[in-house]
mmCIF file of the N, C-alpha and C atoms, coordinates in Angstrom:
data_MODEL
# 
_entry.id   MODEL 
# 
loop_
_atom_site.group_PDB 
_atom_site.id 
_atom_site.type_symbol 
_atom_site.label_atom_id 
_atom_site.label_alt_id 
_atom_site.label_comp_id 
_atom_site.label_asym_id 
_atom_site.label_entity_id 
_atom_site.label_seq_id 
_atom_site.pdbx_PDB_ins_code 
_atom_site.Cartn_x 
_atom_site.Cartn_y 
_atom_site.Cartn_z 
_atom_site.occupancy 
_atom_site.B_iso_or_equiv 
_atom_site.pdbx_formal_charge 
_atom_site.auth_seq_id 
_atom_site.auth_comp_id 
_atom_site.auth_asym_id 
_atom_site.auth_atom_id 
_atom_site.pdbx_PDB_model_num 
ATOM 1   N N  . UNK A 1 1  ? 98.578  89.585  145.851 1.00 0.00 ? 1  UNK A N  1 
ATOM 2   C CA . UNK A 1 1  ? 99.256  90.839  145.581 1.00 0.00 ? 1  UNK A CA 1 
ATOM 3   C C  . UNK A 1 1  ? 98.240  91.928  145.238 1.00 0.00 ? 1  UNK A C  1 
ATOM 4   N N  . UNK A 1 2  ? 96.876  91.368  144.683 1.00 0.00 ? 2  UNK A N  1 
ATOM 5   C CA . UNK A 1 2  ? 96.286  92.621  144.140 1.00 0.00 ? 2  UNK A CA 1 
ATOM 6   C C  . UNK A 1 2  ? 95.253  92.954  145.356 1.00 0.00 ? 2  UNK A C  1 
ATOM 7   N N  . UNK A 1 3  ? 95.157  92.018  145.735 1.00 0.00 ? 3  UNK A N  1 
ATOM 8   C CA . UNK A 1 3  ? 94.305  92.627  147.349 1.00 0.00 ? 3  UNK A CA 1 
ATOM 9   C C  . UNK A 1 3  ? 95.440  93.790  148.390 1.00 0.00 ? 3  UNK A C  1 
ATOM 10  N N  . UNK A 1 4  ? 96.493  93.325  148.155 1.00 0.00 ? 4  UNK A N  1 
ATOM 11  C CA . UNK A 1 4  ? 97.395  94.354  149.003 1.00 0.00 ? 4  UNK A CA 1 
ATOM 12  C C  . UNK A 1 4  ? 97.776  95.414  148.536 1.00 0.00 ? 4  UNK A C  1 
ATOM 13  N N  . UNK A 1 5  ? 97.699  95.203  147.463 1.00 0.00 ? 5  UNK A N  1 
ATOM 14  C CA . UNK A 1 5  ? 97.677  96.963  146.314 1.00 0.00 ? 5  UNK A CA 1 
ATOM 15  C C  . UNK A 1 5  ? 96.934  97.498  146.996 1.00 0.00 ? 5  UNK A C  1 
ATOM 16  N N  . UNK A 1 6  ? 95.875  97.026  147.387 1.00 0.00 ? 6  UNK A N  1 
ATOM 17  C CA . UNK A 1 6  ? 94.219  97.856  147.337 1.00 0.00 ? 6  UNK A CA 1 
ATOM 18  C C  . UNK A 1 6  ? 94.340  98.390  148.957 1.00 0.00 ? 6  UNK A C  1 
ATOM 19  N N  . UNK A 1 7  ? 95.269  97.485  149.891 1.00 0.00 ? 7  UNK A N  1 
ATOM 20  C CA . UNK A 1 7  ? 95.046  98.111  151.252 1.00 0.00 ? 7  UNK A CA 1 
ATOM 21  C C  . UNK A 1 7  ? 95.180  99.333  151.895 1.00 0.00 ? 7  UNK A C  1 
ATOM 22  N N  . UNK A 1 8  ? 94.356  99.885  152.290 1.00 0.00 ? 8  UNK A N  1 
ATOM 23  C CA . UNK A 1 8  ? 95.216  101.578 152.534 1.00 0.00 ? 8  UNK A CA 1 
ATOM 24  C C  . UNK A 1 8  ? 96.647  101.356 153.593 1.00 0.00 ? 8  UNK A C  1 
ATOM 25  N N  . UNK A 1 9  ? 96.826  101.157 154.340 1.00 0.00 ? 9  UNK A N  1 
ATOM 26  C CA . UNK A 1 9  ? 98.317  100.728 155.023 1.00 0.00 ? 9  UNK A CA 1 
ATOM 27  C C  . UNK A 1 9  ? 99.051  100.548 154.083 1.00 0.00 ? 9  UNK A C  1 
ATOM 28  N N  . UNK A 1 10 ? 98.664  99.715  153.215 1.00 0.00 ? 10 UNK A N  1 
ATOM 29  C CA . UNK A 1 10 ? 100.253 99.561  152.108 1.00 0.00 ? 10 UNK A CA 1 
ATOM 30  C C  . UNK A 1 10 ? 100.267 100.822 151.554 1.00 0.00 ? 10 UNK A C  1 
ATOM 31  N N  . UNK A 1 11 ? 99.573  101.267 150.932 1.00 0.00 ? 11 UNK A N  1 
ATOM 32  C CA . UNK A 1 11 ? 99.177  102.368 149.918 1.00 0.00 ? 11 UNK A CA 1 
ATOM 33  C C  . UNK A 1 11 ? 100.024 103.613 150.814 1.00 0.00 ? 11 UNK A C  1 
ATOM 34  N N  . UNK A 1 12 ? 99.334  103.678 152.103 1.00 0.00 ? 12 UNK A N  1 
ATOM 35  C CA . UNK A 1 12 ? 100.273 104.734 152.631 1.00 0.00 ? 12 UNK A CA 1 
ATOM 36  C C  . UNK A 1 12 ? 101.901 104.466 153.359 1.00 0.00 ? 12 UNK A C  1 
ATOM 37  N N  . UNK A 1 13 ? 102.106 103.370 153.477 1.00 0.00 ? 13 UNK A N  1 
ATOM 38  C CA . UNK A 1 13 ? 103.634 102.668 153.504 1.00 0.00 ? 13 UNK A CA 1 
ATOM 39  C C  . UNK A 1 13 ? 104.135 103.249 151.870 1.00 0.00 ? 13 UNK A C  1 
ATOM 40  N N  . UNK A 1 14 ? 103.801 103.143 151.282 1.00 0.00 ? 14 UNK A N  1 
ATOM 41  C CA . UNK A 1 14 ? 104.592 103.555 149.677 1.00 0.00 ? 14 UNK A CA 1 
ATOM 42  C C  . UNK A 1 14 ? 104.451 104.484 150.057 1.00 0.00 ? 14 UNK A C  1 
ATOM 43  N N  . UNK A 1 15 ? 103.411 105.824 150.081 1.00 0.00 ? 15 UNK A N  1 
ATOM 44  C CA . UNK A 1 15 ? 103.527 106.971 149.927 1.00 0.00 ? 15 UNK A CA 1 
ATOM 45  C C  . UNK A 1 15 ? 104.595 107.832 150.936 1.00 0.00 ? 15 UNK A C  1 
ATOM 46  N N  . UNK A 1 16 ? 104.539 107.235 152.248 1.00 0.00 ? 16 UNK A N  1 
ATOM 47  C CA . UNK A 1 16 ? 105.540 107.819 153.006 1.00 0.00 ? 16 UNK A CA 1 
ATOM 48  C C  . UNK A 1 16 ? 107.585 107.607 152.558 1.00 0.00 ? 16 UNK A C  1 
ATOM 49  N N  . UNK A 1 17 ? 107.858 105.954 151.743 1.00 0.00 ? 17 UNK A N  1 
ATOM 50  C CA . UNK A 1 17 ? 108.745 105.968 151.020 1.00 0.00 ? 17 UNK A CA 1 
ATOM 51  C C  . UNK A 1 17 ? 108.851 106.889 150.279 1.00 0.00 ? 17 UNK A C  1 
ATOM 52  N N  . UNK A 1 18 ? 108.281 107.298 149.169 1.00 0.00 ? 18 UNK A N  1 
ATOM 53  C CA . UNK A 1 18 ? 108.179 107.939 148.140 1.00 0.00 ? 18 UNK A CA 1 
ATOM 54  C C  . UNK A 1 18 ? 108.303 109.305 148.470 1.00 0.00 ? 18 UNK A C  1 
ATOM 55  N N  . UNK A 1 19 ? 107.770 109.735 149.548 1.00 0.00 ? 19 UNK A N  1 
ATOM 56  C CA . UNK A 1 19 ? 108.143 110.947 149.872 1.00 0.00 ? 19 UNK A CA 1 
ATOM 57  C C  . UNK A 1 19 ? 109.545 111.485 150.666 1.00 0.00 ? 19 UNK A C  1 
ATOM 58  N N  . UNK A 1 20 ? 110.247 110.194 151.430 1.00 0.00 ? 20 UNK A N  1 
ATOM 59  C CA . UNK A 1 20 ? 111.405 110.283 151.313 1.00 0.00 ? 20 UNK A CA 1 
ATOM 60  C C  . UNK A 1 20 ? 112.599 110.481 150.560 1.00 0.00 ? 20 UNK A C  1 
ATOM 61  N N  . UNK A 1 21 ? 112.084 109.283 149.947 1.00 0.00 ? 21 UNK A N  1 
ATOM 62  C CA . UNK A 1 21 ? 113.048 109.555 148.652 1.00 0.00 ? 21 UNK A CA 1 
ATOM 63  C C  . UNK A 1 21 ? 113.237 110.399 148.070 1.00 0.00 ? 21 UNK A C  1 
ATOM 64  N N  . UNK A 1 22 ? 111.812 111.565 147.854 1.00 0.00 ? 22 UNK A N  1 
ATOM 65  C CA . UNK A 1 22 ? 112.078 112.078 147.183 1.00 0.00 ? 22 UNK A CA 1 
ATOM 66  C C  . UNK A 1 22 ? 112.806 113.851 147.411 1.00 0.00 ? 22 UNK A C  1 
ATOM 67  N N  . UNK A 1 23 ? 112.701 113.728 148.586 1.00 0.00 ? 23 UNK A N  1 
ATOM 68  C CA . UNK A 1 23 ? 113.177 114.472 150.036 1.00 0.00 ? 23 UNK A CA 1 
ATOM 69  C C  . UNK A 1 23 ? 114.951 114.163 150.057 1.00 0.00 ? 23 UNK A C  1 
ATOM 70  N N  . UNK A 1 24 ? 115.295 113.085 149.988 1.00 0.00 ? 24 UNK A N  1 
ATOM 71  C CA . UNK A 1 24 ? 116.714 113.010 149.664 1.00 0.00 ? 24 UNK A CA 1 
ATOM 72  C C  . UNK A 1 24 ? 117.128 112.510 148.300 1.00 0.00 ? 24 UNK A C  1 
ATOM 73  N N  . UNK A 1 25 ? 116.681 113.035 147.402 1.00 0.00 ? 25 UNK A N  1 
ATOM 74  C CA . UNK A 1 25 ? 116.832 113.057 146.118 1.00 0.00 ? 25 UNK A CA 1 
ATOM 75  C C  . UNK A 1 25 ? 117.327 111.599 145.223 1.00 0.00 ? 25 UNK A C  1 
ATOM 76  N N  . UNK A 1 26 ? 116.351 110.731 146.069 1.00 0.00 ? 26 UNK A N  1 
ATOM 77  C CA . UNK A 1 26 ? 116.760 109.813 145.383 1.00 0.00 ? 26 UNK A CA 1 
ATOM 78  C C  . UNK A 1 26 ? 115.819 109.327 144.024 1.00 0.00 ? 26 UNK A C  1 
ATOM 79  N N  . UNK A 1 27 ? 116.371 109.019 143.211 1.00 0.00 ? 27 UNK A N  1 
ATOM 80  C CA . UNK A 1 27 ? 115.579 108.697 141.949 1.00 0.00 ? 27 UNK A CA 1 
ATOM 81  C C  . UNK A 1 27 ? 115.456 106.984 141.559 1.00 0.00 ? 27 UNK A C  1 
ATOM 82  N N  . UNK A 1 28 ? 116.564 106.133 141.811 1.00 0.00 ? 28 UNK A N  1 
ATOM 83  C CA . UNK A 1 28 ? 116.171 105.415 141.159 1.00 0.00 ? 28 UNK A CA 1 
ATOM 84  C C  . UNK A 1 28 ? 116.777 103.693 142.487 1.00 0.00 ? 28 UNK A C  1 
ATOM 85  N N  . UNK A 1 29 ? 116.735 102.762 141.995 1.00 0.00 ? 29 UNK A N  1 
ATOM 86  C CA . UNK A 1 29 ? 117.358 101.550 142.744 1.00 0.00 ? 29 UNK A CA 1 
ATOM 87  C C  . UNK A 1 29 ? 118.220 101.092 142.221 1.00 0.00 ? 29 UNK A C  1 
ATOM 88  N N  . UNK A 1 30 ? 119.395 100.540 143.000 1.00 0.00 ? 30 UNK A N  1 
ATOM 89  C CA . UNK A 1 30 ? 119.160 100.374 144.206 1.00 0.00 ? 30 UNK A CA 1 
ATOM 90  C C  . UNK A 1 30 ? 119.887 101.922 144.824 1.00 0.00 ? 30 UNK A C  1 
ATOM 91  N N  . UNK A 1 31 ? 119.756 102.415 146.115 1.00 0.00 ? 31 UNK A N  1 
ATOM 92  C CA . UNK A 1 31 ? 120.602 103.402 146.532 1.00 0.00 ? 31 UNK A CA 1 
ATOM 93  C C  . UNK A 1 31 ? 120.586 102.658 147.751 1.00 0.00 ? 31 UNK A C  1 
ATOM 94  N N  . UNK A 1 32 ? 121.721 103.423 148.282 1.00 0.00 ? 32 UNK A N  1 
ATOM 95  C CA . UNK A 1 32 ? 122.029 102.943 149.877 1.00 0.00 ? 32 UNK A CA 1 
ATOM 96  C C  . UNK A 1 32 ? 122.112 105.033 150.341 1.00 0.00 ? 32 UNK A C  1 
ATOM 97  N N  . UNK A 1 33 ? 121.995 104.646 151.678 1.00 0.00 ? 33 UNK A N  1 
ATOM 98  C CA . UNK A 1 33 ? 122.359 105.846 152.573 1.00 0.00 ? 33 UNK A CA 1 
ATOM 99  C C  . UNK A 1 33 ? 123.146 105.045 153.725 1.00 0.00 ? 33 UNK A C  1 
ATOM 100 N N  . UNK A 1 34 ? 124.311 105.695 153.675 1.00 0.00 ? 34 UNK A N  1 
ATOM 101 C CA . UNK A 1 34 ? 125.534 105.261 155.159 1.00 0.00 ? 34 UNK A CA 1 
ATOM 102 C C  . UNK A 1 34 ? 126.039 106.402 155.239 1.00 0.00 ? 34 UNK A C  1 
ATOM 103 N N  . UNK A 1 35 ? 125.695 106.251 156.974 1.00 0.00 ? 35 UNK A N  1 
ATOM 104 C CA . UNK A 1 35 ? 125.796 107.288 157.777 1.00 0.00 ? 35 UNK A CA 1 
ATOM 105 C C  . UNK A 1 35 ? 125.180 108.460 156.702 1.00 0.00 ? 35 UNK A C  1 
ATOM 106 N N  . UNK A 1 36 ? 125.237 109.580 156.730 1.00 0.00 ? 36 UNK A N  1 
ATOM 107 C CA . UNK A 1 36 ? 124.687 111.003 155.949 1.00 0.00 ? 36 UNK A CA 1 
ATOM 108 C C  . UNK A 1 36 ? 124.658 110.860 154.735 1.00 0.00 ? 36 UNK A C  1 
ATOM 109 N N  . UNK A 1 37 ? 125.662 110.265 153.884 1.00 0.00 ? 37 UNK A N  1 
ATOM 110 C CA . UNK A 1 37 ? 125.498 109.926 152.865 1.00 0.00 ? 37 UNK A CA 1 
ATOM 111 C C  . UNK A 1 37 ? 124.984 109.219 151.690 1.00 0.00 ? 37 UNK A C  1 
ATOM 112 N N  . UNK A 1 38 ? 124.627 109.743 150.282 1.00 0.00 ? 38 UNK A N  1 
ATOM 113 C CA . UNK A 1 38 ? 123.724 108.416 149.822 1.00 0.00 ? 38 UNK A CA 1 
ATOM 114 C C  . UNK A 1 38 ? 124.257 108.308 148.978 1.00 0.00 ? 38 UNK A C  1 
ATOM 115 N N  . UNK A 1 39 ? 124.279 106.856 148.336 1.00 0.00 ? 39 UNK A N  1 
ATOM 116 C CA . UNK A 1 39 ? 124.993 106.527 147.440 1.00 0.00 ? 39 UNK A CA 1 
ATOM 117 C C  . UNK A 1 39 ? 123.942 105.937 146.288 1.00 0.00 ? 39 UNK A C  1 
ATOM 118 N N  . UNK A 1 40 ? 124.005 106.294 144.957 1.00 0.00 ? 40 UNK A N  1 
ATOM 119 C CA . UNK A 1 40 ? 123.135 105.789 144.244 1.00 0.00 ? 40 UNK A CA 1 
ATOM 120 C C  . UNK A 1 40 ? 123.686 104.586 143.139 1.00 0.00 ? 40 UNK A C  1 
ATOM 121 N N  . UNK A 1 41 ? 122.950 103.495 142.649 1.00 0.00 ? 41 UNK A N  1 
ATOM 122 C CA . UNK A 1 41 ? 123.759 102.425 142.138 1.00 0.00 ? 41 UNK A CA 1 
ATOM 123 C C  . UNK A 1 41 ? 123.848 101.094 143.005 1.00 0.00 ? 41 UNK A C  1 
ATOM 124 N N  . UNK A 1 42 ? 124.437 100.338 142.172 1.00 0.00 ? 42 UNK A N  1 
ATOM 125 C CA . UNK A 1 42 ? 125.313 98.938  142.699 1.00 0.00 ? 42 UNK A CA 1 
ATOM 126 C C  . UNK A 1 42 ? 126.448 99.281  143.279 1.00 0.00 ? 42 UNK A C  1 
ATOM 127 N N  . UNK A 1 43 ? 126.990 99.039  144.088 1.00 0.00 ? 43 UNK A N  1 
ATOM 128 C CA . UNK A 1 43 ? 127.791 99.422  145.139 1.00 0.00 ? 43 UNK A CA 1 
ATOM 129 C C  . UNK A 1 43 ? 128.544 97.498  145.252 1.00 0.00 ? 43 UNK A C  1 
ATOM 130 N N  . UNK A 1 44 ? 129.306 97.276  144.908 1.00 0.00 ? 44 UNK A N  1 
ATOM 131 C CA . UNK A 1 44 ? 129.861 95.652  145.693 1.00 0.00 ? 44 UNK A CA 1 
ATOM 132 C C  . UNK A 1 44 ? 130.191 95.586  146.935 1.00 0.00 ? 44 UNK A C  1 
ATOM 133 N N  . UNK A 1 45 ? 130.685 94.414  147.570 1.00 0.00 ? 45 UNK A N  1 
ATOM 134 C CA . UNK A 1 45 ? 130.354 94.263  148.738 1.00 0.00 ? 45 UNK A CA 1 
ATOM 135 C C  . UNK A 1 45 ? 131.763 94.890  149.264 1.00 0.00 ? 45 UNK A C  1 
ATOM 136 N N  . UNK A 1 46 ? 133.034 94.855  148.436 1.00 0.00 ? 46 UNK A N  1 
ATOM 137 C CA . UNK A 1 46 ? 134.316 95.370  148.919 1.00 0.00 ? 46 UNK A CA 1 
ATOM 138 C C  . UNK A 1 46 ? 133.766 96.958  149.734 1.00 0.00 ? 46 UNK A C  1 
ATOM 139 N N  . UNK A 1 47 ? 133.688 97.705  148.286 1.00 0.00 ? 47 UNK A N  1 
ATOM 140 C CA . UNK A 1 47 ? 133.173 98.822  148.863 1.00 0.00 ? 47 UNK A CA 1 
ATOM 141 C C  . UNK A 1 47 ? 132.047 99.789  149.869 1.00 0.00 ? 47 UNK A C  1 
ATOM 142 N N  . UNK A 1 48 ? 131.232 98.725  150.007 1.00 0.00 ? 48 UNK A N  1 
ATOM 143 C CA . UNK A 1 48 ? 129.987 98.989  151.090 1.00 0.00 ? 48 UNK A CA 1 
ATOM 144 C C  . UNK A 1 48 ? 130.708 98.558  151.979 1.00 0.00 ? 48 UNK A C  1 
ATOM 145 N N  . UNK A 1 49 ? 131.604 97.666  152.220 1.00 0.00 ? 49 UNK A N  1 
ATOM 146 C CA . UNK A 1 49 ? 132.242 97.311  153.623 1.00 0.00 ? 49 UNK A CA 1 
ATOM 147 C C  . UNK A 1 49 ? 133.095 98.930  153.722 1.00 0.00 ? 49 UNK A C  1 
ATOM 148 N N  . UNK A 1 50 ? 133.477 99.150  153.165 1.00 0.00 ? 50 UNK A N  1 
ATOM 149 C CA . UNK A 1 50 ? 134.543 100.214 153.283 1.00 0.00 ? 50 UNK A CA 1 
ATOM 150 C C  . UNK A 1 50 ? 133.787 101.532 153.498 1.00 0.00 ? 50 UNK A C  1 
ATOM 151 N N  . UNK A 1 51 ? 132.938 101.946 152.949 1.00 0.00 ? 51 UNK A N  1 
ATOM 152 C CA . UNK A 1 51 ? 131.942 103.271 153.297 1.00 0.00 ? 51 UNK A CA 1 
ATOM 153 C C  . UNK A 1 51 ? 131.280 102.757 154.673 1.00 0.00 ? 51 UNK A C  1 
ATOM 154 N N  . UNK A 1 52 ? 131.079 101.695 154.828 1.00 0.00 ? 52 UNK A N  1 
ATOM 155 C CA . UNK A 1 52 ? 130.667 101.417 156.211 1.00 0.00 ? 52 UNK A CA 1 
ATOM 156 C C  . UNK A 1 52 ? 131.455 101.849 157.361 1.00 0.00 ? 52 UNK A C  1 
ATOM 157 N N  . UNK A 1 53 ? 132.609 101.149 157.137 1.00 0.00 ? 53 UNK A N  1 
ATOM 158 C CA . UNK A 1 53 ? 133.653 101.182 158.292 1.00 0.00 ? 53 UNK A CA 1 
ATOM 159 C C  . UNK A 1 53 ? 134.053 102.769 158.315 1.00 0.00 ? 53 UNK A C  1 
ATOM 160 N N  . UNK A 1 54 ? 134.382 103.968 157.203 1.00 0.00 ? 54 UNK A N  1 
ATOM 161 C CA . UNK A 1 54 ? 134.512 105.066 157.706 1.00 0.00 ? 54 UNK A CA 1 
ATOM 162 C C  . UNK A 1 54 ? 133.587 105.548 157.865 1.00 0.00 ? 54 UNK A C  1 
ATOM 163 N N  . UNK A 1 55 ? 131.916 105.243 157.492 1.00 0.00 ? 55 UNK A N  1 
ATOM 164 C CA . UNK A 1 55 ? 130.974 105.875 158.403 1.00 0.00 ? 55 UNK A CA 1 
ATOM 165 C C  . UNK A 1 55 ? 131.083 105.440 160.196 1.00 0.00 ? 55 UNK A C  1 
ATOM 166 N N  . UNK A 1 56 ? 131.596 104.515 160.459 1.00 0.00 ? 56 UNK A N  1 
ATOM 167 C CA . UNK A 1 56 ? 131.606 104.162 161.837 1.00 0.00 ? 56 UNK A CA 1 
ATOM 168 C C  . UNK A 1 56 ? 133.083 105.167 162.615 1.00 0.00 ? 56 UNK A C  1 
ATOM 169 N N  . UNK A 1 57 ? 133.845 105.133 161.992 1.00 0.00 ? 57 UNK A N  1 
ATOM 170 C CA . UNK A 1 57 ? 135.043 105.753 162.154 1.00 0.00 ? 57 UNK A CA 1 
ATOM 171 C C  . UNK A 1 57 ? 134.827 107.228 162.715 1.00 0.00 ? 57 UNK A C  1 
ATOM 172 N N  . UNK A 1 58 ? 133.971 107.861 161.389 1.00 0.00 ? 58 UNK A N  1 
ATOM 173 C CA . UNK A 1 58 ? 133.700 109.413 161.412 1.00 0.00 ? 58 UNK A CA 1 
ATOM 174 C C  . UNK A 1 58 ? 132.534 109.721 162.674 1.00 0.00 ? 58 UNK A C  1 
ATOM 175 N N  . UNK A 1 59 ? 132.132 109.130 163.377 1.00 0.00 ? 59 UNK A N  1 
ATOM 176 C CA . UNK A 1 59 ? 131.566 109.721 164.590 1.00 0.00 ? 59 UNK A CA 1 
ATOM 177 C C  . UNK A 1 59 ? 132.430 110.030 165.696 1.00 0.00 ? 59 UNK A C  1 
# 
């Protein structure tokens, strides 16, 4: 793990996350994004099925 800290590829794999995130205002874990939307939190599986299916719906 501490050799892969050190790799620049990883190093810039985080940084390009991080700049997403922080681009769609996400702050913390877990979040999901379906379809346009993001959802921040634990989400159960009832309801991720269900934001799923009307993200599929709404196109």
């Amino acid at each position: 793990l501490k050799t892969d800290m050190q790799r620049p590829d990883i190093q810039a794999s985080i940084d390009r996350n991080t700049q997403l995130a922080q681009a769609l205002k996400i702050s913390g874990t877990p979040s999901f994004v379906v379809g346009e939307q993001i959802f921040p939190g634990a989400t159960d599986l009832a309801t991720m099925k269900k934001l799923i299916e009307q993200a599929r719906n709404s196109k």
